[in-house]
C-alpha positions as CSV (number, residue, x, y, z in Angstrom):
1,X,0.0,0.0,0.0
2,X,1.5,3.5,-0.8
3,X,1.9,5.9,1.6
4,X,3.3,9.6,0.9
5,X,6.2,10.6,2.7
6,X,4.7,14.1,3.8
7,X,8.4,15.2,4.8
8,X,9.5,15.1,1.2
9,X,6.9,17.7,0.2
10,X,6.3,21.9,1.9
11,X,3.1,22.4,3.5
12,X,0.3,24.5,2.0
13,X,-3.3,24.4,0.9
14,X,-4.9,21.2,0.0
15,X,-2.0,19.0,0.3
16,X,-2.4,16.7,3.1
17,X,-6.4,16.3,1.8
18,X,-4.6,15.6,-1.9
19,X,-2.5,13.1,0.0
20,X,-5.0,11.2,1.3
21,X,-7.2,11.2,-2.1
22,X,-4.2,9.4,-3.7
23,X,-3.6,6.8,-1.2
24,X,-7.6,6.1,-1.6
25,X,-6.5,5.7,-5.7
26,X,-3.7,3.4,-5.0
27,X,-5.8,1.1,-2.7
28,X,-8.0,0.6,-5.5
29,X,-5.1,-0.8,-7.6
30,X,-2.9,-2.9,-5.5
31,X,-2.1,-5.7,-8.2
32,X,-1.6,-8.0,-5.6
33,X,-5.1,-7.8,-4.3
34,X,-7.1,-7.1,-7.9
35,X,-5.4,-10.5,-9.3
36,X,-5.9,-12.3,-5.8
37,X,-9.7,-11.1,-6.1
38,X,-10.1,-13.1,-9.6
39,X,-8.8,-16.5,-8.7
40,X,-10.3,-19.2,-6.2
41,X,-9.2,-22.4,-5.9
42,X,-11.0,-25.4,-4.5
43,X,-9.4,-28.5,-3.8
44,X,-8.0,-29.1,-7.6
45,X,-9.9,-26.4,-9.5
46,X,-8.4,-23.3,-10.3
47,X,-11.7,-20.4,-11.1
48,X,-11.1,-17.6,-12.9
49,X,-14.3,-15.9,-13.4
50,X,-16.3,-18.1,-15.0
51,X,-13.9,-20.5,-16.2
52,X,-12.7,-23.2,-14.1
53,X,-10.0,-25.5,-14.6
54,X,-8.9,-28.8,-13.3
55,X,-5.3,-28.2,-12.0
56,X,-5.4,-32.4,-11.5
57,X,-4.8,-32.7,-14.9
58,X,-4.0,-29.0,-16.5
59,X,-0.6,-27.8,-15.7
60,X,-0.9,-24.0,-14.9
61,X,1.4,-22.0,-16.0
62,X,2.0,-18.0,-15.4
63,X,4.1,-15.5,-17.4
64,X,3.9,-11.7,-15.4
65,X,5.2,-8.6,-17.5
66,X,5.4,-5.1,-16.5
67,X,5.5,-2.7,-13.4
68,X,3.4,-4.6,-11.2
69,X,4.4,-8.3,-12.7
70,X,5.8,-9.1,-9.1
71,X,2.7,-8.2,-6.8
72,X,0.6,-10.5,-9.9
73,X,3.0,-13.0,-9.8
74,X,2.5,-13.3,-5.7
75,X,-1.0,-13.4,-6.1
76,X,-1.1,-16.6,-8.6
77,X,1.9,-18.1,-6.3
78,X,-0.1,-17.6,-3.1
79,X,-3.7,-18.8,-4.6
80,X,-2.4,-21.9,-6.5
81,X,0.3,-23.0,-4.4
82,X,1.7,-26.0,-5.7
83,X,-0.6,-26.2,-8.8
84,X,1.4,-23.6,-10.0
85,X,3.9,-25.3,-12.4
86,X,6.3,-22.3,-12.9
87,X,6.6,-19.4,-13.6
88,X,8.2,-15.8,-15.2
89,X,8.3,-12.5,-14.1
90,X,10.3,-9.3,-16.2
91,X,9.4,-6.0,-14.7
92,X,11.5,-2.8,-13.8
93,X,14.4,-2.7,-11.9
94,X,13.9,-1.3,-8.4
95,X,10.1,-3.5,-8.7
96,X,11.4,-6.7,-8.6
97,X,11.6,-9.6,-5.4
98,X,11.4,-13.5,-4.7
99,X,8.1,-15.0,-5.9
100,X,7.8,-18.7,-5.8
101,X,7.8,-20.9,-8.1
102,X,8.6,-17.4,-10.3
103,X,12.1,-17.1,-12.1
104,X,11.8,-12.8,-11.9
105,X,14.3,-10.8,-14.3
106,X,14.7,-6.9,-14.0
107,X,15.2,-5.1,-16.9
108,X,15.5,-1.4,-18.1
109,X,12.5,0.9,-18.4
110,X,11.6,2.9,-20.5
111,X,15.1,2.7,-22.4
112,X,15.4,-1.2,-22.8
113,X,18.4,-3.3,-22.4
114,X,20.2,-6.7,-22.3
115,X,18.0,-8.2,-19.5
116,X,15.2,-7.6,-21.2
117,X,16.1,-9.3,-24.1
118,X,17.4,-12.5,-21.6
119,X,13.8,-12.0,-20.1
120,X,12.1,-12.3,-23.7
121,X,14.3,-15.4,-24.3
122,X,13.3,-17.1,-20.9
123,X,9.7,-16.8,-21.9
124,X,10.3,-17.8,-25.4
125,X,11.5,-21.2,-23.3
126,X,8.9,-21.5,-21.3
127,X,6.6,-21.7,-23.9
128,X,8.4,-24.8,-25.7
129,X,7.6,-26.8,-22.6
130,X,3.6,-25.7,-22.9
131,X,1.3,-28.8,-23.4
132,X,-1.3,-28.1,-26.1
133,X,-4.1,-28.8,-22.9
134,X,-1.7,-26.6,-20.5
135,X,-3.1,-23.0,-19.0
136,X,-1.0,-20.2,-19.4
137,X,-1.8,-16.9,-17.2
138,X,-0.5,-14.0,-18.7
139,X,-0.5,-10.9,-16.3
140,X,0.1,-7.8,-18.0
141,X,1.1,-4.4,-16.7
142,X,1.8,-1.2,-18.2
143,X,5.7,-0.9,-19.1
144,X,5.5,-4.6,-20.5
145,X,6.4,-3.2,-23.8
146,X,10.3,-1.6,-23.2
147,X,10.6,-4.3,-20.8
148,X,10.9,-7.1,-23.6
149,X,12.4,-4.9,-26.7
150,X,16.0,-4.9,-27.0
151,X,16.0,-1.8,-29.5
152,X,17.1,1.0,-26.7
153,X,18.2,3.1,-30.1
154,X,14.6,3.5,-31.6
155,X,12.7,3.7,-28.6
156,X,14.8,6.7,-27.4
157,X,14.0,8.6,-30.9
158,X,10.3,7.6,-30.8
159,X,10.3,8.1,-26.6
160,X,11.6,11.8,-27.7
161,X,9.4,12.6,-30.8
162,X,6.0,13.1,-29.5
163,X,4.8,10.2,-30.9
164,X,1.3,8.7,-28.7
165,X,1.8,5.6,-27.1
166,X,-0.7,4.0,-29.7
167,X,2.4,5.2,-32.0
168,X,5.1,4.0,-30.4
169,X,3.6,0.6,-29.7
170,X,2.8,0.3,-33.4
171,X,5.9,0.4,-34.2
172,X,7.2,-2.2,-31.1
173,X,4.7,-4.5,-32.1
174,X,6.2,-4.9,-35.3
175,X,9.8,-4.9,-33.4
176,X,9.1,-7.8,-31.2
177,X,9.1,-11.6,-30.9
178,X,6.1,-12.0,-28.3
179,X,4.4,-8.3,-28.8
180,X,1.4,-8.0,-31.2
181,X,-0.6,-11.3,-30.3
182,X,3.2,-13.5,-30.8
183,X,3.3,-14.9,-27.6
184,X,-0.4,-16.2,-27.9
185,X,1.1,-17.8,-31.3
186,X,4.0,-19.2,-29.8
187,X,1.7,-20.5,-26.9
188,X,-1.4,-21.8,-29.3
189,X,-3.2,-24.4,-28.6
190,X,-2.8,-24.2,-25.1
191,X,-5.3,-22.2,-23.0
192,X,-4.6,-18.2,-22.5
193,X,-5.7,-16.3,-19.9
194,X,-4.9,-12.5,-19.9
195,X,-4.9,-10.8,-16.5
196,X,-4.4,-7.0,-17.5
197,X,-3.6,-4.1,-14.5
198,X,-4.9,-1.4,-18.1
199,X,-2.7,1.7,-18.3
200,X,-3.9,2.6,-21.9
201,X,-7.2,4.8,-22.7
202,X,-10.1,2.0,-23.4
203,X,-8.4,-0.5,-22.1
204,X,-7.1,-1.8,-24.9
205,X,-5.4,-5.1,-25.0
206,X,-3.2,-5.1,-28.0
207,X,-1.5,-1.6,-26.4
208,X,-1.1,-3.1,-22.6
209,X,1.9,-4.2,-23.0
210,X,2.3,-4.0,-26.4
211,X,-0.8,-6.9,-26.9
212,X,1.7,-10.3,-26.3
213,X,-1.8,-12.6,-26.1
214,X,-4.6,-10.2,-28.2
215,X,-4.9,-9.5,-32.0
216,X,-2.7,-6.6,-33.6
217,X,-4.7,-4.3,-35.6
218,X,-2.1,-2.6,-36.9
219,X,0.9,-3.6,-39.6
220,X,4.3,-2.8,-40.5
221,X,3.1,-0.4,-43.2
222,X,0.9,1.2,-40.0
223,X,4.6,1.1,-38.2
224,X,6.4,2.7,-41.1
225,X,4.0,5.9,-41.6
226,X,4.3,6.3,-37.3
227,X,8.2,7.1,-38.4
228,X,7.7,9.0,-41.5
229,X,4.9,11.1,-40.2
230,X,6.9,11.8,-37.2
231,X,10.1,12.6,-38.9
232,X,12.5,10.2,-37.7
233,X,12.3,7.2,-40.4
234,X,15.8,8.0,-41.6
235,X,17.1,8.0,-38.1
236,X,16.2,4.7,-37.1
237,X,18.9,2.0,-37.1
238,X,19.2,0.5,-40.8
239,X,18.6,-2.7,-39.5
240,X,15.2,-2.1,-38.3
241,X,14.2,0.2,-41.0
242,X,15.2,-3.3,-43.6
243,X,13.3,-5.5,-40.9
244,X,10.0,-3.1,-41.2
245,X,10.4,-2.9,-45.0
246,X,10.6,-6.7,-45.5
247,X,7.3,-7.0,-43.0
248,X,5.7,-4.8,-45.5
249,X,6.6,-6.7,-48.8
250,X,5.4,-9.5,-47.0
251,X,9.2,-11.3,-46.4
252,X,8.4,-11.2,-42.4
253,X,5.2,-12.8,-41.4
254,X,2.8,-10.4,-40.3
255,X,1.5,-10.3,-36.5
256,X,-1.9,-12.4,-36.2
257,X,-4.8,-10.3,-36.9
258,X,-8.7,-10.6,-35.4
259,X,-10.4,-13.7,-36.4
260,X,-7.3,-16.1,-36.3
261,X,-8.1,-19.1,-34.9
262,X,-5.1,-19.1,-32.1
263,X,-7.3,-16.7,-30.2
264,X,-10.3,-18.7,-29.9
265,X,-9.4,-20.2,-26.8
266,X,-8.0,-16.6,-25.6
267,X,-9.5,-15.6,-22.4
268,X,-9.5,-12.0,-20.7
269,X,-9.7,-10.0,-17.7
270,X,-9.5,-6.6,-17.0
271,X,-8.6,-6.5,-13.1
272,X,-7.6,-3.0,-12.8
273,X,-7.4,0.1,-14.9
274,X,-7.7,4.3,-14.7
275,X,-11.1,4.2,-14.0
276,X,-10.5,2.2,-11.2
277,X,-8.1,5.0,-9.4
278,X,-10.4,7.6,-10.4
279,X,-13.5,5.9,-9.2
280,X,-11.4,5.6,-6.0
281,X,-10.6,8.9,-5.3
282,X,-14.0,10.4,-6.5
283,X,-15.6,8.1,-4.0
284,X,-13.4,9.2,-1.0
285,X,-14.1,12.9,-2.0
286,X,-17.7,12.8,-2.2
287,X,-17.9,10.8,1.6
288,X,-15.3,14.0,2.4
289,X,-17.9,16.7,1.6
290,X,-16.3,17.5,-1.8
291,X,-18.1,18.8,-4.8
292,X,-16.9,16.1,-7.7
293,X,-16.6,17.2,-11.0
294,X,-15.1,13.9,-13.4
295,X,-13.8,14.5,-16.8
296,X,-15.5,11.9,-19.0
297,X,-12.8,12.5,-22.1
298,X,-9.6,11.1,-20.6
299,X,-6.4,13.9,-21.0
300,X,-4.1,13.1,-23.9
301,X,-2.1,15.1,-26.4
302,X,1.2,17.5,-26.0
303,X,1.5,17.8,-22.0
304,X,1.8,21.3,-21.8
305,X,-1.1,22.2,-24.0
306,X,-3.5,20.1,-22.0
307,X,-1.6,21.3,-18.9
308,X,-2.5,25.0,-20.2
309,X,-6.1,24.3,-20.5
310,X,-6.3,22.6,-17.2
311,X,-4.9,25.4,-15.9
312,X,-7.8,27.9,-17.4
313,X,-10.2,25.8,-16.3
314,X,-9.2,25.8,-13.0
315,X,-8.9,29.6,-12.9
316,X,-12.1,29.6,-14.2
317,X,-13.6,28.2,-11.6
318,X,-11.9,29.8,-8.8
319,X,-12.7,33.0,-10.2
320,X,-16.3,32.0,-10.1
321,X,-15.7,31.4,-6.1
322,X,-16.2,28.0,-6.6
323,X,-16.0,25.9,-3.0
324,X,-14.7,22.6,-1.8
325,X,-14.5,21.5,-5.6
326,X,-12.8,18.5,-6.8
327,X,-12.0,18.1,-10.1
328,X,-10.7,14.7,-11.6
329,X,-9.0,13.5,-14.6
330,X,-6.6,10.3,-15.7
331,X,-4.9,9.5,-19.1
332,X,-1.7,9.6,-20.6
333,X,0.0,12.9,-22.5
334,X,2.7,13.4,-24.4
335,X,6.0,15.4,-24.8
336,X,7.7,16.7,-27.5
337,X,11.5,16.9,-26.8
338,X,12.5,20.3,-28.4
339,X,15.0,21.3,-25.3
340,X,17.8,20.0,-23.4
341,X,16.3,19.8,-20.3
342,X,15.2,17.1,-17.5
343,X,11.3,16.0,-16.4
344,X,8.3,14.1,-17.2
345,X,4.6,14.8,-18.9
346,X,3.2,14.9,-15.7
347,X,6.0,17.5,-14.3
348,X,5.6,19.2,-17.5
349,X,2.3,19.2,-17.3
350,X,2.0,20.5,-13.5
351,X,4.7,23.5,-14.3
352,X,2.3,24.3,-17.2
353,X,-0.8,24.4,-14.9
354,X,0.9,26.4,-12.1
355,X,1.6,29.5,-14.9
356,X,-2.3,29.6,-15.5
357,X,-3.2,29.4,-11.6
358,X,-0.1,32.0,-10.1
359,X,-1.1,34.1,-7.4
360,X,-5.0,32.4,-7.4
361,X,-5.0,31.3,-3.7
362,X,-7.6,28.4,-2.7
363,X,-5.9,26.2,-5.3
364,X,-3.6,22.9,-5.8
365,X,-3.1,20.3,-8.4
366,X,-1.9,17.0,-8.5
367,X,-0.2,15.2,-11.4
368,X,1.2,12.0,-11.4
369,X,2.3,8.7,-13.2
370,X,0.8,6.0,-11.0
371,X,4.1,4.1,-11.3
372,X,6.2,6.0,-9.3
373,X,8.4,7.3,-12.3
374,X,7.1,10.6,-14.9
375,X,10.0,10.7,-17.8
376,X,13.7,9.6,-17.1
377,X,13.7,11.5,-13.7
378,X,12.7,9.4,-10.2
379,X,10.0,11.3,-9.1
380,X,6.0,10.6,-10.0
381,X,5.1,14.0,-10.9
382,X,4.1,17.3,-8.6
383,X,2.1,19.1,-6.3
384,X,1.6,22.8,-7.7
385,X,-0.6,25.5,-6.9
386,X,-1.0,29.9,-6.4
387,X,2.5,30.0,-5.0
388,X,4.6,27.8,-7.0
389,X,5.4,30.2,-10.0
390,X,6.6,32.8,-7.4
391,X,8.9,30.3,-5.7
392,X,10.4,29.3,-9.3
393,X,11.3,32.7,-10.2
394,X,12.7,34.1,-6.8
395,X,15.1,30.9,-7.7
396,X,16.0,32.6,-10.8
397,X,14.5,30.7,-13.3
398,X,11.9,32.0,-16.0
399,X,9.2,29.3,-15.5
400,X,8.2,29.6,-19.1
401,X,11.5,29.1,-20.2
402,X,12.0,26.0,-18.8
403,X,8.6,25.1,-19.8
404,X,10.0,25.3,-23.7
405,X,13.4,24.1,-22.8
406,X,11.3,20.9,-21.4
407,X,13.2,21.6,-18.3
408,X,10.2,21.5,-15.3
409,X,12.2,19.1,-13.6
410,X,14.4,22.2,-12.6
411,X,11.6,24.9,-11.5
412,X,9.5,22.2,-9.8
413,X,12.8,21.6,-7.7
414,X,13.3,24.9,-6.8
415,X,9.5,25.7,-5.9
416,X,9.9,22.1,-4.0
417,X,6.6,20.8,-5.2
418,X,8.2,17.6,-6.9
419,X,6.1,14.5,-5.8
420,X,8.0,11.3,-4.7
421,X,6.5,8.0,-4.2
422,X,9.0,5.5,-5.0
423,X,8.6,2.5,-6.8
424,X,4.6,1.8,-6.5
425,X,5.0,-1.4,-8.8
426,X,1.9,-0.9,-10.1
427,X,1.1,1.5,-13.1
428,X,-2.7,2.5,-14.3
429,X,-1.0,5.7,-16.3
430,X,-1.5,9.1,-15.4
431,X,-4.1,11.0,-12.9
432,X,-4.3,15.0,-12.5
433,X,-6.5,15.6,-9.1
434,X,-7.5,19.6,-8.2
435,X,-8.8,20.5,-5.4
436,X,-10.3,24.8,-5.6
437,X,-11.9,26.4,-2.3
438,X,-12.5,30.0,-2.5
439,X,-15.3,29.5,0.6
C-alpha cells in the first residue's frame, strides 16, 4: 500500500487532503489484491471468473510482465500454491523480489536493455515446454512493452518525438518476438488467460503491454508511416528500418490479426485500470464533503497544452468562487522533446498548470504517473498551486522558459513541489487531481 512521505513535500493548501485522495486511488489498484480477487481455488480447480479449470490434470502455468508483474505474480503463487507449475516474471528494476515458483528478471524501463532481451528469451523457453491442454496466465502491466524490446536506439527517438503511445507501440509490435498477439502464437493451442492491470485509454489489449496474447490491428506499413509522419524514419537503425520494409513486402510474417483461430481459446480480464483509481478517489471525496466534477474524455495530447487548459479551467472556476471542488482527470499525454532539459509529462504538465493558476489562492493540483516514475527522472510527478510560480522565479529561473526548454524538472525543484513515491509497482497511467476552495 502507498503511503506519501509528507516530509519530502512543503506544506500548503490542500496538500495533506490531496494526499490522502491518492492513497484512496492506490488502494484501488494494488495488483496483488485485484489478481488475488479473480482466482479461487478449490481443492484441484483453479476459477477464474467463469472459467474453471482442473489443476489435476491442467498444468498451470503464469508468465507476469510489466510494473506490477511481481505483486501479480505473488498473487497466482499464493492462490495456486503448488498447482502452480512455474513461472516468469520481467518487470523494472527497483520493482522486482522473490516470488515462488517465479524465475523474476529486472530489466530497463523505459530505455530497454540486455536483461530484457534475456527475459524475452526465458519466456520464449517456457513456452516450448507448454502442453497443447496446458493454461498459461499471462498478467500484464503497463511498461510490458520496453521491458521485452531490445532496441534502446529507436525507442529513445520515438520516446523523444512526441509520438502517442498507440504510435510507439505500433511500431514495437512490429519490433518484437512476443508483442502483437506472438506470444499467444507461440503458446497456441494451449489455454490463455490474460490478467491486464490497463494503463492505456479503453483499455485496450493489444497496447497493454504492447498486446503479447490479443490480435494486432495494426501492420508494418501502419509502423512505417508512425516514423515517416513523425520525422524520424531516416534516423532509425538501418537494420530495423530493412526488418520493417521486409514486414511490409510480405518477407516477415505479419503479426496475427482478429479472427485467427489461435485466439479462440484466448481468455480476458480486465482486473484493474484508470477508472478504477479515479473511481477511488471520486468516492473518498464525495464521503469527504467534496463537490466532484469527473472528466468523461480522458487527458491526452502534447502535455503542456493540455496542462494549459487545465490550468484555465481551473482559474475559471476559482474565479467564479467555486467551493470545496474537486475536479478529476486520468490518461496519458505526451511530450515533445525540443529542449535540453530534464522532467516528465506529468512534471511538464503541473509547471504548465501552475503558470495559469499563479497568485490564485484556494488552489492545488496534482499530477502524477501511477508508477512512481514521470520521464527519465525518479519522481511521480508534482504538487503545484497559487504560490509555485513565485517560488520558481525568486530561484532565478523564467518558469516559461524552462517550460519550452522541457526543463520543469528544474523549476518544480526549486519551488519544492516535486512528488516522490517511490517505486509503486503498479502503473494505471496518469491522474491530474485539483482541489479549488474559495469558501
Amino acid at each position: 500500500m502507498i503511503r506519501f512521505d509528507r516530509s519530502l513535500m512543503r506544506n500548503g493548501f490542500g496538500r495533506e487532503t490531496l494526499f490522502g485522495l491518492l492513497e484512496e486511488g492506490f488502494v484501488a489498484i494494488d495488483p496483488k489484491r485485484c489478481v488475488a480477487e479473480c482466482l479461487a481455488m478449490n481443492g484441484g480447480a483453479l476459477r477464474i471468473g467463469s472459467h474453471v479449470f482442473d489443476t489435476t490434470s491442467q498444468r498451470i502455468w503464469a508468465i507476469a510482465i510489466g510494473k506490477a508483474a511481481v505483486p501479480m505474480a505473488e498473487a497466482v503463487s499464493e492462490s495456486l500454491g503448488p498447482a502452480l507449475a512455474g513461472g516468469i516474471a520481467v518487470t523494472r528494476y527497483g520493482y522486482g523480489g522473490d516470488v515462488d515458483r517465479f524465475r523474476v528478471f529486472e530489466a530497463g524501463h523505459p530505455i530497454p536493455d540486455e536483461n530484457g532481451f534475456r527475459a524475452a528469451t526465458a519466456i520464449g523457453d517456457l513456452t516450448d515446454r507448454v502442453g497443447p491442454k496446458d493454461v498459461v496466465l499471462c498478467l500484464l502491466s503497463g511498461g510490458g512493452s520496453a521491458l521485452l524490446a531490445e532496441l534502446a536506439a529507436s525507442t529513445e527517438l520515438l520516446l523523444a518525438s512526441g509520438a502517442s503511445i498507440d504510435a510507439i507501440n505500433t511500431v514495437r509490435r512490429h519490433l518484437s518476438t512476443l508483442q502483437g498477439g506472438r506470444l499467444a502464437q507461440r503458446l497456441h493451442p494451449s489455454t490463455t488467460v490474460t490478467l491486464a492491470l490497463s494503463d492505456v485509454v479503453g483499455d485496450r489489449l493489444e497496447s497493454i503491454a504492447s498486446g503479447p496474447t490479443a490480435p494486432d490491428p495494426t501492420t508494418y506499413a501502419d509502423a512505417i508511416e508512425v516514423l515517416k509522419r513523425h520525422r524520424i524514419w531516416d534516423r532509425f537503425p538501418l537494420r530495423v528500418r530493412e526488418h520493417l520494409t521486409r514486414g511490409d513486402t510480405g518477407e516477415v510474417d505479419e503479426s496475427p490479426k482478429l479472427g485467427d483461430p489461435l485466439f479462440r481459446k484466448g481468455i480476458v480480464e480486465i482486473v484493474g485500470n484508470n477508472d478504477s483509481f479515479l473511481d477511488a478517489i471520486e468516492q473518498a471525496g464525495r464521503d469527504a464533503g467534496w463537490h466532484v466534477l469527473r472528466d468523461s474524455d480522458p487527458i491526452v495530447g502534447e502535455a503542456s497544452g493540455v496542462g494549459r487548459r487545465l490550468g484555465r479551467r481551473v482559474a475559471e472556476l476559482a474565479a467564479q468562487g467555486a467551493r470545496r471542488t474537486l475536479l478529476v482527470a486520468g490518461g496519458e499525454t505526451t511530450v515533445t522533446i525540443r529542449g535540453d532539459g530534464r522532467g516528465g509529462r506529468n512534471q511538464e504538465l503541473a509547471l504548465a498548470v501552475a503558470l495559469e493558476v499563479e497568485g490564485i489562492e484556494g488552489t492545488c493540483i496534482a499530477a502524477l504517473a501511477t508508477d512512481g516514475s514521470d520521464g527519465v527522472t525518479e519522481v511521480a510527478g508534482a504538487i503545484v498551486d497559487g504560490t509555485t510560480i513565485a517560488r520558481v522565479r525568486e530561484a532565478g529561473i523564467d518558469p516559461s522558459c524552462a517550460l519550452a526548454d522541457n526543463d520543469s524538472h528544474a523549476a518544480l525543484t526549486v519551488s519544492d513541489d516535486l512528488l516522490v513515491t517511490g517505486p509503486t509497482r503498479t502503473n494505471v497511467a496518469d491522474v491530474v487531481v485539483t482541489l479549488i476552495d474559495r469558501s
